[in-house]
Jmol script that loads the backbone (N, CA, C; Angstrom):
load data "model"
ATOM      1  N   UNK A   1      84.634 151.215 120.641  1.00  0.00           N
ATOM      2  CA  UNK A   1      83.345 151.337 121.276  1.00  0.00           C
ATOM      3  C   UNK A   1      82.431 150.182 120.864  1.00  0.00           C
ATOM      4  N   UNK A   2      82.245 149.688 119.735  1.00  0.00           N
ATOM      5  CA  UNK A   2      81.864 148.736 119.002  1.00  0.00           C
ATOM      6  C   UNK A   2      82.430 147.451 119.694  1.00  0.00           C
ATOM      7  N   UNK A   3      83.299 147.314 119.723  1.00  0.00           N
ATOM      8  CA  UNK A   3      83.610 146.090 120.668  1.00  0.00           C
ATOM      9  C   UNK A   3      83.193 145.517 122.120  1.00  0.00           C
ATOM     10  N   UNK A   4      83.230 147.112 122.872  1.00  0.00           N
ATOM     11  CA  UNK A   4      82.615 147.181 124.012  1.00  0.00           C
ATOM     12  C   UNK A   4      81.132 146.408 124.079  1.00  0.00           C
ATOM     13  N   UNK A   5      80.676 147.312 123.534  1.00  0.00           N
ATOM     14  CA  UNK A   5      79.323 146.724 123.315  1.00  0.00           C
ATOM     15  C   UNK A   5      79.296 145.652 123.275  1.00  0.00           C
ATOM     16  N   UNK A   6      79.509 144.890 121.483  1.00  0.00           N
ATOM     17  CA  UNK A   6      79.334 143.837 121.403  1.00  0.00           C
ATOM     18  C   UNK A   6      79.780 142.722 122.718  1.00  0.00           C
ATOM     19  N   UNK A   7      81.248 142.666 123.600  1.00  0.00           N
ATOM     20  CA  UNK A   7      81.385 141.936 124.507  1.00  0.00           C
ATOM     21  C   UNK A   7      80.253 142.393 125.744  1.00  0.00           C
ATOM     22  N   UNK A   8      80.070 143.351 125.706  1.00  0.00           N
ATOM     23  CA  UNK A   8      78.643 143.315 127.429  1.00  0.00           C
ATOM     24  C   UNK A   8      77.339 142.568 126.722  1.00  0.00           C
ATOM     25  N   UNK A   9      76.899 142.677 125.253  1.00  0.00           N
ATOM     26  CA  UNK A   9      76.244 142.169 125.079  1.00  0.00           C
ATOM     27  C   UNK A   9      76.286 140.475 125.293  1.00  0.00           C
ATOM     28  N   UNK A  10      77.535 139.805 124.764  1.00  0.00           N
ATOM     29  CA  UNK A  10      77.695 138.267 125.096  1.00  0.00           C
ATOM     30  C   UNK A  10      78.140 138.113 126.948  1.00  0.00           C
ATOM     31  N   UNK A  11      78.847 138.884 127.715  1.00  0.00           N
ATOM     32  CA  UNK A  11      78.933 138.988 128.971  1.00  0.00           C
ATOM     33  C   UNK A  11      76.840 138.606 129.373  1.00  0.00           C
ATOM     34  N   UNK A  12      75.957 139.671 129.170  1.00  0.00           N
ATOM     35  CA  UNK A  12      75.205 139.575 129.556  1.00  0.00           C
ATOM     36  C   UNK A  12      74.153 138.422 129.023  1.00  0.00           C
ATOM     37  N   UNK A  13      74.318 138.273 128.044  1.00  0.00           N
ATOM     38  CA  UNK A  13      73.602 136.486 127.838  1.00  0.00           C
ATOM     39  C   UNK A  13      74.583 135.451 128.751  1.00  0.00           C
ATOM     40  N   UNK A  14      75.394 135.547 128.863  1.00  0.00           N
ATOM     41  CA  UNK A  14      76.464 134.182 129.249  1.00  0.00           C
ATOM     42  C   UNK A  14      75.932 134.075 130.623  1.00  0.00           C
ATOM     43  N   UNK A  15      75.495 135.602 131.500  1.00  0.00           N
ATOM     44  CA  UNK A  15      75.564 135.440 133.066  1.00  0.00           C
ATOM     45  C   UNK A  15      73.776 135.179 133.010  1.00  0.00           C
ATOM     46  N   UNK A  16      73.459 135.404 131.793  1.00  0.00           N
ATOM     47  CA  UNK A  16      71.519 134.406 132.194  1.00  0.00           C
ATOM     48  C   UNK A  16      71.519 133.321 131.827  1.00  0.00           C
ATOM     49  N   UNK A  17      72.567 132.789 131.754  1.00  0.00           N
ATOM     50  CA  UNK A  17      72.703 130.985 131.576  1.00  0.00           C
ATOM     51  C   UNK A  17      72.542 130.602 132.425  1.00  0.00           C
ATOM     52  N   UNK A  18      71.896 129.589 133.153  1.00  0.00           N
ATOM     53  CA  UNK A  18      71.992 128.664 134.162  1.00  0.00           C
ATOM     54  C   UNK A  18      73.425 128.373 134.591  1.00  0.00           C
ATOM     55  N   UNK A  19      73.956 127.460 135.725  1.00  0.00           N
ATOM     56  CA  UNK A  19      75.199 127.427 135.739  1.00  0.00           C
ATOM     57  C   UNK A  19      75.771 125.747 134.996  1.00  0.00           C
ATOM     58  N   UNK A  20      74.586 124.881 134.255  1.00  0.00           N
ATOM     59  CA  UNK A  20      74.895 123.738 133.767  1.00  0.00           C
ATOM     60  C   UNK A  20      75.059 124.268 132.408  1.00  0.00           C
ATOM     61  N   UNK A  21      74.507 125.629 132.194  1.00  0.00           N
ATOM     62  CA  UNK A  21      74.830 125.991 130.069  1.00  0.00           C
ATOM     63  C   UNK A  21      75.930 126.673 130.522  1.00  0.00           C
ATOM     64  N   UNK A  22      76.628 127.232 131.207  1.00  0.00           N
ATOM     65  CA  UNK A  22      77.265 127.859 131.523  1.00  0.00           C
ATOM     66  C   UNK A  22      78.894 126.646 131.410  1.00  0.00           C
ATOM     67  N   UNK A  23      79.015 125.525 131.964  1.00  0.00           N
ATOM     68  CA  UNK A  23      79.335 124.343 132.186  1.00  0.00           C
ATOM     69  C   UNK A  23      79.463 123.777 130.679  1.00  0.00           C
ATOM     70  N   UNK A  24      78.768 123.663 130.102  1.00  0.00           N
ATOM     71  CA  UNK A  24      78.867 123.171 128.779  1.00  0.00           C
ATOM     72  C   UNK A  24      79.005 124.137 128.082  1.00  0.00           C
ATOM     73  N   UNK A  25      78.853 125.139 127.990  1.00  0.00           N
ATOM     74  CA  UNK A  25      79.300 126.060 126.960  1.00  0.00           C
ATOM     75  C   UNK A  25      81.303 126.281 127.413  1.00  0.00           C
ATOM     76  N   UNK A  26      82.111 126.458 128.405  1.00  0.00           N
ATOM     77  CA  UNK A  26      82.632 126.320 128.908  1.00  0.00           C
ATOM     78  C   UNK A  26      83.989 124.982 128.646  1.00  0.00           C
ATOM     79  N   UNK A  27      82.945 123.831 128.417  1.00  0.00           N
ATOM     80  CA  UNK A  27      83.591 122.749 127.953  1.00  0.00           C
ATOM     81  C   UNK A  27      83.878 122.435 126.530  1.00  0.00           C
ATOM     82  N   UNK A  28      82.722 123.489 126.075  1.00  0.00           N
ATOM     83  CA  UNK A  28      83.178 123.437 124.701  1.00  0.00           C
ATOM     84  C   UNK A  28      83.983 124.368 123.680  1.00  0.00           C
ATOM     85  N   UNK A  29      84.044 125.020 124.983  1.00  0.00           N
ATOM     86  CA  UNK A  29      85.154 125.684 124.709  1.00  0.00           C
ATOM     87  C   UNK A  29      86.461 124.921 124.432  1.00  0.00           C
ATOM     88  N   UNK A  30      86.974 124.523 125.590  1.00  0.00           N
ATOM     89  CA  UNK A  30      87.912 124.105 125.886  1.00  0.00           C
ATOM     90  C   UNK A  30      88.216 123.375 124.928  1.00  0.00           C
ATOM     91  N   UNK A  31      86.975 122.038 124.654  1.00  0.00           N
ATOM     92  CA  UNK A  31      86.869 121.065 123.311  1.00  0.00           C
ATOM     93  C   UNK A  31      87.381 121.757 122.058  1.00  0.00           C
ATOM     94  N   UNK A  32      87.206 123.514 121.898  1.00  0.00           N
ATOM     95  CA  UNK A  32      87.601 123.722 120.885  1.00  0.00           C
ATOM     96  C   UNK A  32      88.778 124.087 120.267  1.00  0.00           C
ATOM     97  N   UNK A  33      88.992 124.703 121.559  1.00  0.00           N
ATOM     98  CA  UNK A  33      90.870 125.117 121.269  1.00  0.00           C
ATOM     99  C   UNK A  33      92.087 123.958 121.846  1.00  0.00           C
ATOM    100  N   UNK A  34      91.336 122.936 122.506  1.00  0.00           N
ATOM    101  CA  UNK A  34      92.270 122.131 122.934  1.00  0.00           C
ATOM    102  C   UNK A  34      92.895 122.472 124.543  1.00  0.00           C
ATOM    103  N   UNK A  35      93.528 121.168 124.356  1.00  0.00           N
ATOM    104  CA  UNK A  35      94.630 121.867 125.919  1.00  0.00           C
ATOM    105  C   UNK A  35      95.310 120.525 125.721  1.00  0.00           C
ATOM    106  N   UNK A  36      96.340 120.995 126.720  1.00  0.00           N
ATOM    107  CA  UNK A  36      97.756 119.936 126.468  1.00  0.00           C
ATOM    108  C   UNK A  36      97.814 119.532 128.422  1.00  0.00           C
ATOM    109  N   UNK A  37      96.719 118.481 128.399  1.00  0.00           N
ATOM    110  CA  UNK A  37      96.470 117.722 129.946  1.00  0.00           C
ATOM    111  C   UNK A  37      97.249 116.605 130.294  1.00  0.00           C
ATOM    112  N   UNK A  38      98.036 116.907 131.712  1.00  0.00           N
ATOM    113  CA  UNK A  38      98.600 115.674 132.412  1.00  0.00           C
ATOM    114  C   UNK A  38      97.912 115.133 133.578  1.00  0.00           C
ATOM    115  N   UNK A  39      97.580 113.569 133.399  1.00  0.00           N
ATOM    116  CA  UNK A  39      97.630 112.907 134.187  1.00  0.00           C
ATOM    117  C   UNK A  39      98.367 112.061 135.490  1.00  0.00           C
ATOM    118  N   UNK A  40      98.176 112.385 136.438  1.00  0.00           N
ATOM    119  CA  UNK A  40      99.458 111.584 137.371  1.00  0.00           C
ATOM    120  C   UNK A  40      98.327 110.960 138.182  1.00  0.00           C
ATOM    121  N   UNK A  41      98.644 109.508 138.304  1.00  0.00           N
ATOM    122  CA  UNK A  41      98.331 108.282 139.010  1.00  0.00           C
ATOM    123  C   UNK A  41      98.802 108.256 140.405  1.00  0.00           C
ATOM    124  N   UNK A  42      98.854 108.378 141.435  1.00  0.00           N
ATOM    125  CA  UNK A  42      99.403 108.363 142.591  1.00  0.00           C
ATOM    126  C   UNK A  42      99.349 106.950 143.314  1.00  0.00           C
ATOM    127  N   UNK A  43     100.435 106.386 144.358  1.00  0.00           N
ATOM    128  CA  UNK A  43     100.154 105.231 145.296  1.00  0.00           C
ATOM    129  C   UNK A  43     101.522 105.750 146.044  1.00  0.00           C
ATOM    130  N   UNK A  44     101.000 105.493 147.625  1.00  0.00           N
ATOM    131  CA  UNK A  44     101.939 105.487 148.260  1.00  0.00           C
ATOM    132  C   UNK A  44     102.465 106.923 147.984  1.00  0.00           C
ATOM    133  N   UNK A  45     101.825 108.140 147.439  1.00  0.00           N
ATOM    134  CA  UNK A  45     102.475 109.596 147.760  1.00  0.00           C
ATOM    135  C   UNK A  45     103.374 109.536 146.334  1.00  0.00           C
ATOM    136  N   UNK A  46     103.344 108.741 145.476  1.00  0.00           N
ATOM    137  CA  UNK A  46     104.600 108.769 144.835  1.00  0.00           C
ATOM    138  C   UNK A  46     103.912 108.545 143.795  1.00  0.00           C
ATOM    139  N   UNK A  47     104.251 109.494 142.219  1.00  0.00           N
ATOM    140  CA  UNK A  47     103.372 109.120 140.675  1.00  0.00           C
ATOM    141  C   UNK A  47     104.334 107.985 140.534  1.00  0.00           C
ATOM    142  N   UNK A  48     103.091 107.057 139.928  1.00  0.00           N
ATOM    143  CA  UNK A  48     103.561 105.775 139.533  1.00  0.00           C
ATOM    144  C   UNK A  48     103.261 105.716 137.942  1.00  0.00           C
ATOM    145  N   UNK A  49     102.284 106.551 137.508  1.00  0.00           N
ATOM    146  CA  UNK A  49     102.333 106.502 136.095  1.00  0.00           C
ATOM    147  C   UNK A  49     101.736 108.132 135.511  1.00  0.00           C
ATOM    148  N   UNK A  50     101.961 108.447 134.471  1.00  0.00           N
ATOM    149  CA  UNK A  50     101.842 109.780 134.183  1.00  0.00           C
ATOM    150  C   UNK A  50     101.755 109.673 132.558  1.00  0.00           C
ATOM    151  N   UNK A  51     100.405 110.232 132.530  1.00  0.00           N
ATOM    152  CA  UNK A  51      99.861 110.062 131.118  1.00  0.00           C
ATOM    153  C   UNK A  51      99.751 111.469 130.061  1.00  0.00           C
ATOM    154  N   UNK A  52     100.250 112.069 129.247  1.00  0.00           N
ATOM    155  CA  UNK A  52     100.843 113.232 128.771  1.00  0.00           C
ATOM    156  C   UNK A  52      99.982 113.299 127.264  1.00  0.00           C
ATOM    157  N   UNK A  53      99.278 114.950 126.705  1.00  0.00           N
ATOM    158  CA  UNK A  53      98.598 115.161 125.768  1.00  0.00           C
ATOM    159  C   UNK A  53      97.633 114.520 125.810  1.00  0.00           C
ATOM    160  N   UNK A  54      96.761 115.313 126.304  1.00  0.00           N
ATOM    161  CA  UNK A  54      95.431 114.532 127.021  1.00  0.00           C
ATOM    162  C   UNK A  54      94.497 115.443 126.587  1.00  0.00           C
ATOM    163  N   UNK A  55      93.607 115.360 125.547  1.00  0.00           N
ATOM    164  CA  UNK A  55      92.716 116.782 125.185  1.00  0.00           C
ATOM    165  C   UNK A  55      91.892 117.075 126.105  1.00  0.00           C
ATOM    166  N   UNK A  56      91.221 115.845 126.663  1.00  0.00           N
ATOM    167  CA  UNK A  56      90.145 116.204 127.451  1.00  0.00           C
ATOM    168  C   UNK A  56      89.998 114.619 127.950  1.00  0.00           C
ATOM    169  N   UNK A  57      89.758 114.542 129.387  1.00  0.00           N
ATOM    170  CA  UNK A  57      88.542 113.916 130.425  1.00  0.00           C
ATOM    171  C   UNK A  57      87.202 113.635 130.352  1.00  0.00           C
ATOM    172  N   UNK A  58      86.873 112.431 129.655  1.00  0.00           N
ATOM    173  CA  UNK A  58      85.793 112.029 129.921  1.00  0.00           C
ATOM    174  C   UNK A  58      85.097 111.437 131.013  1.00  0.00           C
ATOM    175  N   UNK A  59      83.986 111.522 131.114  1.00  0.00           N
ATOM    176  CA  UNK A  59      82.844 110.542 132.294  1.00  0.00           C
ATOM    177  C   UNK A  59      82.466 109.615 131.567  1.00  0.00           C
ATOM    178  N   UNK A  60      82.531 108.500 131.794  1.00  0.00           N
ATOM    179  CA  UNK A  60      81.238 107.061 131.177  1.00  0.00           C
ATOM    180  C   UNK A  60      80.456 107.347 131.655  1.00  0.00           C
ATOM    181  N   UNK A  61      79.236 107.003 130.723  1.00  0.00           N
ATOM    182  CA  UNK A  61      78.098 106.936 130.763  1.00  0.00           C
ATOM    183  C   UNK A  61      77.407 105.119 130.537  1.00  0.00           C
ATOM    184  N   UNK A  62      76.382 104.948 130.995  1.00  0.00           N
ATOM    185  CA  UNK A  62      76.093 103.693 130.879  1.00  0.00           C
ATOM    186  C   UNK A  62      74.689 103.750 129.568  1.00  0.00           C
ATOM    187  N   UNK A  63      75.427 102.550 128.833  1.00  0.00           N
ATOM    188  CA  UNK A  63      74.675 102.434 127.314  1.00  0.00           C
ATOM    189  C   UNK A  63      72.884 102.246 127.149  1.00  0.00           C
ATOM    190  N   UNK A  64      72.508 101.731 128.380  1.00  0.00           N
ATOM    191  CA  UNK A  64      70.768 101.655 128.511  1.00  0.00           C
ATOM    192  C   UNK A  64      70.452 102.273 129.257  1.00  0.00           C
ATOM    193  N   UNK A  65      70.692 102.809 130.635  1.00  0.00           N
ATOM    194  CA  UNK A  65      70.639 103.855 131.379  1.00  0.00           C
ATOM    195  C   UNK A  65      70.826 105.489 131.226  1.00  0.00           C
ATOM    196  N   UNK A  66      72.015 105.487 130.488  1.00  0.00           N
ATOM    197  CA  UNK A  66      72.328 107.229 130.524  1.00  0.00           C
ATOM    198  C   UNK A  66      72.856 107.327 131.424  1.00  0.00           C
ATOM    199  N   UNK A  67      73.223 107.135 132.387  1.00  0.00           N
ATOM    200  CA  UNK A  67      73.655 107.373 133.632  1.00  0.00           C
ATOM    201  C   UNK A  67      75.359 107.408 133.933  1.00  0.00           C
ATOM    202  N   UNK A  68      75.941 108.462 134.662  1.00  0.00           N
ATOM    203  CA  UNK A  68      77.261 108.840 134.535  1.00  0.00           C
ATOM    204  C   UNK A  68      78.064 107.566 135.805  1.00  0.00           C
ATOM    205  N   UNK A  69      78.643 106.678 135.106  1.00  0.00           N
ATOM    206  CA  UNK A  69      79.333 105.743 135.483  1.00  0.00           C
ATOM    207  C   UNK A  69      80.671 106.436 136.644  1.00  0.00           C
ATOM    208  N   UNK A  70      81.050 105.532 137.671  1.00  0.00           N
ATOM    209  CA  UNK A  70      82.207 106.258 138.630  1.00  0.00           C
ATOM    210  C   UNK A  70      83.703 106.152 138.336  1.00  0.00           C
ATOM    211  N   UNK A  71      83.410 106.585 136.944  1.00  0.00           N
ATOM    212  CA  UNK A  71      85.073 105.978 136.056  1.00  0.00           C
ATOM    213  C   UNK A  71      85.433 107.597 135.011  1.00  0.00           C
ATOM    214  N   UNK A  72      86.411 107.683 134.536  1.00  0.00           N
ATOM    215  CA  UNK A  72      86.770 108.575 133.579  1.00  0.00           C
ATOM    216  C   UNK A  72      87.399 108.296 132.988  1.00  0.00           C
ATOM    217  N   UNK A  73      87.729 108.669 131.521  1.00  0.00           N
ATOM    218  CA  UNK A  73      88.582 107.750 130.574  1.00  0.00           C
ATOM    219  C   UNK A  73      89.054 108.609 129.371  1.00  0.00           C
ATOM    220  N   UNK A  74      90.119 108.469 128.727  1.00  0.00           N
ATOM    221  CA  UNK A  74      90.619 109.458 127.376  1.00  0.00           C
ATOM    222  C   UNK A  74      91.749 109.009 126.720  1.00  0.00           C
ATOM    223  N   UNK A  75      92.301 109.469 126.235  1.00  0.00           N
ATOM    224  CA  UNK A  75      93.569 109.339 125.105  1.00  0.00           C
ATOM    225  C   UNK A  75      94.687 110.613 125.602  1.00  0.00           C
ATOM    226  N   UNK A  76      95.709 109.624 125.500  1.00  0.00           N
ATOM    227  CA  UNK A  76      97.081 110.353 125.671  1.00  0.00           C
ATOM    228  C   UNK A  76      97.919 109.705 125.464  1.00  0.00           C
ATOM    229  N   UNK A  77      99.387 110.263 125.638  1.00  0.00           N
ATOM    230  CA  UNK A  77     100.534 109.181 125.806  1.00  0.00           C
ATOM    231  C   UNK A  77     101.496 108.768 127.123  1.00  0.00           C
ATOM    232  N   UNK A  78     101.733 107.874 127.393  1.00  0.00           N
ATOM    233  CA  UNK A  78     102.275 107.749 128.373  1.00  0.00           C
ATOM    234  C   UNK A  78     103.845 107.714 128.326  1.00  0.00           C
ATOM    235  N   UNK A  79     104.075 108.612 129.732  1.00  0.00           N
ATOM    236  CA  UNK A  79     105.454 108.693 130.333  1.00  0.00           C
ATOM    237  C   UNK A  79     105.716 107.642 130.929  1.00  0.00           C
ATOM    238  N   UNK A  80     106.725 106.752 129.970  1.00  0.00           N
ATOM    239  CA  UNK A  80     107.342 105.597 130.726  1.00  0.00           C
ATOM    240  C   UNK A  80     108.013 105.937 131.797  1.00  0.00           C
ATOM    241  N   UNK A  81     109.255 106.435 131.466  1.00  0.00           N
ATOM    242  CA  UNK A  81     110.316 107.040 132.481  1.00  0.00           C
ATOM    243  C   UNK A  81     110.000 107.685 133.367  1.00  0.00           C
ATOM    244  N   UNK A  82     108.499 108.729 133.547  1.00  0.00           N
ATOM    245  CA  UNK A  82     108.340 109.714 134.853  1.00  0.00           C
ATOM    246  C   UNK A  82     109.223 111.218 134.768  1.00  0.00           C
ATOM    247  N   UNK A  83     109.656 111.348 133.245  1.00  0.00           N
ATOM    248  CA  UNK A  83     110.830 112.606 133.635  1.00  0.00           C
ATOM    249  C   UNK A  83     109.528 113.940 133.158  1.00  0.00           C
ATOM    250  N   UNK A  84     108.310 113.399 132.522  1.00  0.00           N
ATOM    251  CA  UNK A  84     107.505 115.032 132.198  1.00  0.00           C
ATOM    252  C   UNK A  84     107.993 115.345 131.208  1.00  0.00           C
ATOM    253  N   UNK A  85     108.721 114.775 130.436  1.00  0.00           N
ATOM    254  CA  UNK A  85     108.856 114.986 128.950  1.00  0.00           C
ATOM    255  C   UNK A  85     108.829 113.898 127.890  1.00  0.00           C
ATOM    256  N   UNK A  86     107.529 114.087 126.968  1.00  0.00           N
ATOM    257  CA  UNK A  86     107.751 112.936 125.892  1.00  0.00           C
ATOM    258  C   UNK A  86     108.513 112.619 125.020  1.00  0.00           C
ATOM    259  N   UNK A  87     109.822 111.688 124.842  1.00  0.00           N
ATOM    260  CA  UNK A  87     110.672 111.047 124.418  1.00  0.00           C
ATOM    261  C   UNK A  87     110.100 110.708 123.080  1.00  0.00           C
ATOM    262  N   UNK A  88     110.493 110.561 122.019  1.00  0.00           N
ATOM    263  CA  UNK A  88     110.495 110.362 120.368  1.00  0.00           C
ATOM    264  C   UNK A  88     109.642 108.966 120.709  1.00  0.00           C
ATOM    265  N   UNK A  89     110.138 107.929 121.141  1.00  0.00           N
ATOM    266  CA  UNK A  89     109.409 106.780 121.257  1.00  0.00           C
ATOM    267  C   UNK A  89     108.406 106.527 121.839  1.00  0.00           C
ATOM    268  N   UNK A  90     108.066 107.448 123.128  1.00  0.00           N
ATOM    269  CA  UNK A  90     107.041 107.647 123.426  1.00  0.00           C
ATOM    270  C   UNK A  90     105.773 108.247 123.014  1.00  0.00           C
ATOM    271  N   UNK A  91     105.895 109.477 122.221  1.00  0.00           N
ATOM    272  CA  UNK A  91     105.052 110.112 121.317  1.00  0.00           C
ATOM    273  C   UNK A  91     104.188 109.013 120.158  1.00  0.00           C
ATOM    274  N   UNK A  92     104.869 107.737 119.793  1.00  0.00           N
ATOM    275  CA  UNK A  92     104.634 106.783 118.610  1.00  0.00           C
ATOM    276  C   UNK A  92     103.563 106.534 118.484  1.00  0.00           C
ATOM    277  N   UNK A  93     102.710 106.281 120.052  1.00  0.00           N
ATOM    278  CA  UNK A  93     101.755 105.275 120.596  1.00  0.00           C
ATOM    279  C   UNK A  93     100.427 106.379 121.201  1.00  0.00           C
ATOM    280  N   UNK A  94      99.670 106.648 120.982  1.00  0.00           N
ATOM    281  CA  UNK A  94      98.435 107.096 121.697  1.00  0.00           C
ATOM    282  C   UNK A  94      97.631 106.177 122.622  1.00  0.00           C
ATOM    283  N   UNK A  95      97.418 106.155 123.985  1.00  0.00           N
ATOM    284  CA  UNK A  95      96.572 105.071 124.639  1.00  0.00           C
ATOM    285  C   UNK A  95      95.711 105.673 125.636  1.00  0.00           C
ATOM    286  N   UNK A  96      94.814 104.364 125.268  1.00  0.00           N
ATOM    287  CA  UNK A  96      93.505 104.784 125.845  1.00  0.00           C
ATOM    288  C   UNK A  96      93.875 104.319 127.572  1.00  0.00           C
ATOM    289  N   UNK A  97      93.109 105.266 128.750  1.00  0.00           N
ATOM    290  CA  UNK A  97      93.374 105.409 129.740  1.00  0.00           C
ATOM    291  C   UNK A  97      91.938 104.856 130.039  1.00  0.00           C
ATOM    292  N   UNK A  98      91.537 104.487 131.691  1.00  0.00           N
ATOM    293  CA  UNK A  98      90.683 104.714 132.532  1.00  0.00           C
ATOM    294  C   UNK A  98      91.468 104.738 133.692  1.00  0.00           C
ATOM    295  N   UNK A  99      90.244 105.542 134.908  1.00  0.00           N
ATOM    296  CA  UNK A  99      90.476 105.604 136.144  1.00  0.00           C
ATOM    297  C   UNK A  99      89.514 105.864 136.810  1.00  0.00           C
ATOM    298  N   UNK A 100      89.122 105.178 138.198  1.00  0.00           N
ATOM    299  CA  UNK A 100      87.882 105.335 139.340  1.00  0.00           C
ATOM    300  C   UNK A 100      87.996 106.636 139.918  1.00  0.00           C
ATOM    301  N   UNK A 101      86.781 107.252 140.107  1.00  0.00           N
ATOM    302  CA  UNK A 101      86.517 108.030 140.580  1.00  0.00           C
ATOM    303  C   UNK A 101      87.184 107.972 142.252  1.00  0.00           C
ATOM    304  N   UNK A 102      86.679 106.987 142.928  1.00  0.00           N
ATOM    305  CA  UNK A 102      86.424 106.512 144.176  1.00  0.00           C
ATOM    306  C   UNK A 102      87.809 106.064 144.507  1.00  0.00           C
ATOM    307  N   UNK A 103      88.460 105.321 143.592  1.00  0.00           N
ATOM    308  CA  UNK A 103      90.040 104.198 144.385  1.00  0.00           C
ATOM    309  C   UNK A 103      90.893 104.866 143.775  1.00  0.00           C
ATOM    310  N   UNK A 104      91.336 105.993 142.887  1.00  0.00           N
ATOM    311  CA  UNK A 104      92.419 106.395 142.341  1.00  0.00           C
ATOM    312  C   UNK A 104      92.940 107.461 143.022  1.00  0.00           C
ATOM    313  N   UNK A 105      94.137 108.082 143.273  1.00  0.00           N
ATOM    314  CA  UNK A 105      94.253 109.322 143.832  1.00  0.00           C
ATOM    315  C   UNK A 105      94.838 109.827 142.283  1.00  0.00           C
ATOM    316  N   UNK A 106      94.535 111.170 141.963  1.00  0.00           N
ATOM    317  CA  UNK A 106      95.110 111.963 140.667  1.00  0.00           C
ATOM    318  C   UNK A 106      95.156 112.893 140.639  1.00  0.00           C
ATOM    319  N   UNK A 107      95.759 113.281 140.130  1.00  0.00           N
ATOM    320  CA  UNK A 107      96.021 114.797 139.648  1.00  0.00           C
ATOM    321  C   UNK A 107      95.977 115.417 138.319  1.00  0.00           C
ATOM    322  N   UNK A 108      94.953 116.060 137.571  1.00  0.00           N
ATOM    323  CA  UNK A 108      95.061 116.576 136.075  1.00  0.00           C
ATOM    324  C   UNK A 108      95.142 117.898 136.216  1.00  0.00           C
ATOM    325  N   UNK A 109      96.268 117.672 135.394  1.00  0.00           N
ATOM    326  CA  UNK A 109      96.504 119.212 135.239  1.00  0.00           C
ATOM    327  C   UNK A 109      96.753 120.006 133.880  1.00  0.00           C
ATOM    328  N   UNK A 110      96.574 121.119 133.251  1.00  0.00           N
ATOM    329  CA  UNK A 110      97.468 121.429 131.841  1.00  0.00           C
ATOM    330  C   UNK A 110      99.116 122.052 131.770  1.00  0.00           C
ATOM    331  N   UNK A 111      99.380 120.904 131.122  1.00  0.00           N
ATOM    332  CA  UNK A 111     100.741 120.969 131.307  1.00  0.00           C
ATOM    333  C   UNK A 111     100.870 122.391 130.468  1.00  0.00           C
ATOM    334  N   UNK A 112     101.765 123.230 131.103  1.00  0.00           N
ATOM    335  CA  UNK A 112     102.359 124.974 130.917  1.00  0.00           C
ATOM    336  C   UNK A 112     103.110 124.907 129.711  1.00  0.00           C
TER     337      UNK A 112
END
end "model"
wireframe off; spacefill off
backbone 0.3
color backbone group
């Protein structure tokens, strides 16, 4: 019964959040437990590169402005081969990614 409660009580603060605290509370979630995110690069219908253990997706922001840049960018490792599984040699290397909002086609997903 005690539990009950206590969860309608956080249910009912969470739904008088706006939907941008709602959004960041949400993300920081995620920030906290992690997730295991794939990237796929698309051209021509076909992944051409696929970027694996990806905690999270960032937005740039611009350094005198503040302002959310049309790019996204993070850390992972990349699938040379394309098979969706990271290979011993592949795991070695962590690299930093970007990609346009506007010219990229992608797909992120958390890998299962």
């Amino acid at each position: 019964m005690k539990n009950i409660f206590l969860f309608s009580i956080i249910a009912l603060l969470f739904v008088g959040c706006t939907q941008e605290t709602q959004n960041k509370l949400g993300r920081a979630i995620v920030n906290w437990t992690g997730t295991n995110g794939v990237l796929e690069i698309y051209s021509g219908g076909k992944v051409v590169k696929r970027i694996m253990g990806i905690d999270k997706i960032s937005t740039a922001y611009g350094t005198d402005d503040n302002r959310p840049r049309p790019y996204r960018y993070g850390y992972g490792y990349l699938d040379a081969n394309l098979d969706g599984v990271l290979q011993k040699e592949e795991k070695r290397k962590k690299i930093y990614f970007e990609f346009s909002d506007y010219a990229t086609q992608y797909l992120f997903y958390e890998h299962p």
